[in-house]
C-alpha positions in Angstrom: 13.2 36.1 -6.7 11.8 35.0 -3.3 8.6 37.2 -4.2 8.4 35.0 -7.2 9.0 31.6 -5.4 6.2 32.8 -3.2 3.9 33.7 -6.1 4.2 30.2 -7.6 3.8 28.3 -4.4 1.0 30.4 -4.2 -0.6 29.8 -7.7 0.1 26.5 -8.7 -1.3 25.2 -5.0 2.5 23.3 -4.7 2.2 24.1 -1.1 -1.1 22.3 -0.8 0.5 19.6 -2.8 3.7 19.1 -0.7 1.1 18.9 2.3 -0.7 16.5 0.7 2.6 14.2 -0.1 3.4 14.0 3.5 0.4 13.6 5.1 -0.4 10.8 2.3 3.2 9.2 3.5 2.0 9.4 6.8 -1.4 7.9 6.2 0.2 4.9 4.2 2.4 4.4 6.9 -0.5 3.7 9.7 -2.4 1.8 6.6 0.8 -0.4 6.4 1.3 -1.0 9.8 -2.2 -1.9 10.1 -2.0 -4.5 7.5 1.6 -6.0 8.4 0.5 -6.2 12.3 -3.1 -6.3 12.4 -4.9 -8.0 9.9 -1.8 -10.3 8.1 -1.6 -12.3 10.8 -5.4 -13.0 11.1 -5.6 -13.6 7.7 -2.4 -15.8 7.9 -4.4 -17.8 11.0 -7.2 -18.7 8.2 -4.7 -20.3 5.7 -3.1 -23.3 5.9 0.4 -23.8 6.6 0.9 -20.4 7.5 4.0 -20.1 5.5 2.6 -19.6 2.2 4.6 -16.0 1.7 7.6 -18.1 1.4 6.0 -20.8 -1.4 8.4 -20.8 -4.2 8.8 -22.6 -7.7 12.5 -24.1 -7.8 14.2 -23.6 -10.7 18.0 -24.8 -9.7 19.4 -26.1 -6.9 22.9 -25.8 -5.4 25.3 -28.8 -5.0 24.1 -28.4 -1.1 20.7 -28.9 -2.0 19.3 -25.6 -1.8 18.0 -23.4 -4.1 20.0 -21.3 -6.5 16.8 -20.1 -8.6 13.4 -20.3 -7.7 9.6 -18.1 -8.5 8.6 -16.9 -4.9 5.5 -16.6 -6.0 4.6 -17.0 -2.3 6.5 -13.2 -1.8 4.1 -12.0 -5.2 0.5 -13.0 -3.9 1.7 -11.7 -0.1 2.4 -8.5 -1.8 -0.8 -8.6 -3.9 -3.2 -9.0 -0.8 -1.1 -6.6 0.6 -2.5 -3.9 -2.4 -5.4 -4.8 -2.0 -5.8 -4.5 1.6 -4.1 -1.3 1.6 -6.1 0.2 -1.3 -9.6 -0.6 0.2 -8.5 0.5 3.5 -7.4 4.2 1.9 -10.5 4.0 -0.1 -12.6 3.5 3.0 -11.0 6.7 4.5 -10.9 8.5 1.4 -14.4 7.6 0.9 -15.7 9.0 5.0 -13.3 11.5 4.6 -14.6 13.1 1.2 -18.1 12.9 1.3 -20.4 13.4 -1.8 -21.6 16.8 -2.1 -25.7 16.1 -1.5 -26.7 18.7 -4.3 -24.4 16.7 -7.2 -26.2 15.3 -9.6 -26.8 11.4 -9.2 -26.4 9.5 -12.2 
């Protein structure tokens, strides 16, 4: 059964997989990082107010005043130029990493 186990990591490239996984987690990690601590708070420098991740629709307030129910859409577009940043950022790598094979066929 071991044999076996061998054979299909072997076959089906689920080692090269797995590898890939973790060094992807890693990767997005440092991406992450480099977008929470790096670039957020440059970009956050170039928008007025500086709070706008916590911009919210109310919907219902407490008897205290403050709000039961609200849209944060403020948390939606954070996490939106989040994406984006991230995915152009792994692009960029992807893209130096994986260069295009000079005898392909341009289109």
């Amino acid at each position: 059964m071991l044999d076996e186990f061998k054979k299909f990591l072997l076959q089906t490239n689920a080692l090269a997989l797995a590898v890939g996984v973790i060094i992807g987690a890693a990767v997005g990690k440092v991406v992450s990082s480099l977008v929470a601590d790096i670039l957020m708070p440059l970009i956050s420098l170039a928008i007025p107010g500086g709070a706008w991740r916590e911009a919210s629709i109310v919907l219902k307030r407490n008897a205290d005043g403050s709000a039961a129910s609200a849209i944060t859409y403020g948390t939606f577009l954070g996490s939106l130029v989040d994406f984006i940043i991230v995915a152009f950022v792994v692009f960029m790598i992807t893209k130096s990493i994986l260069k295009q094979d000079p005898n392909a066929e341009k289109k």
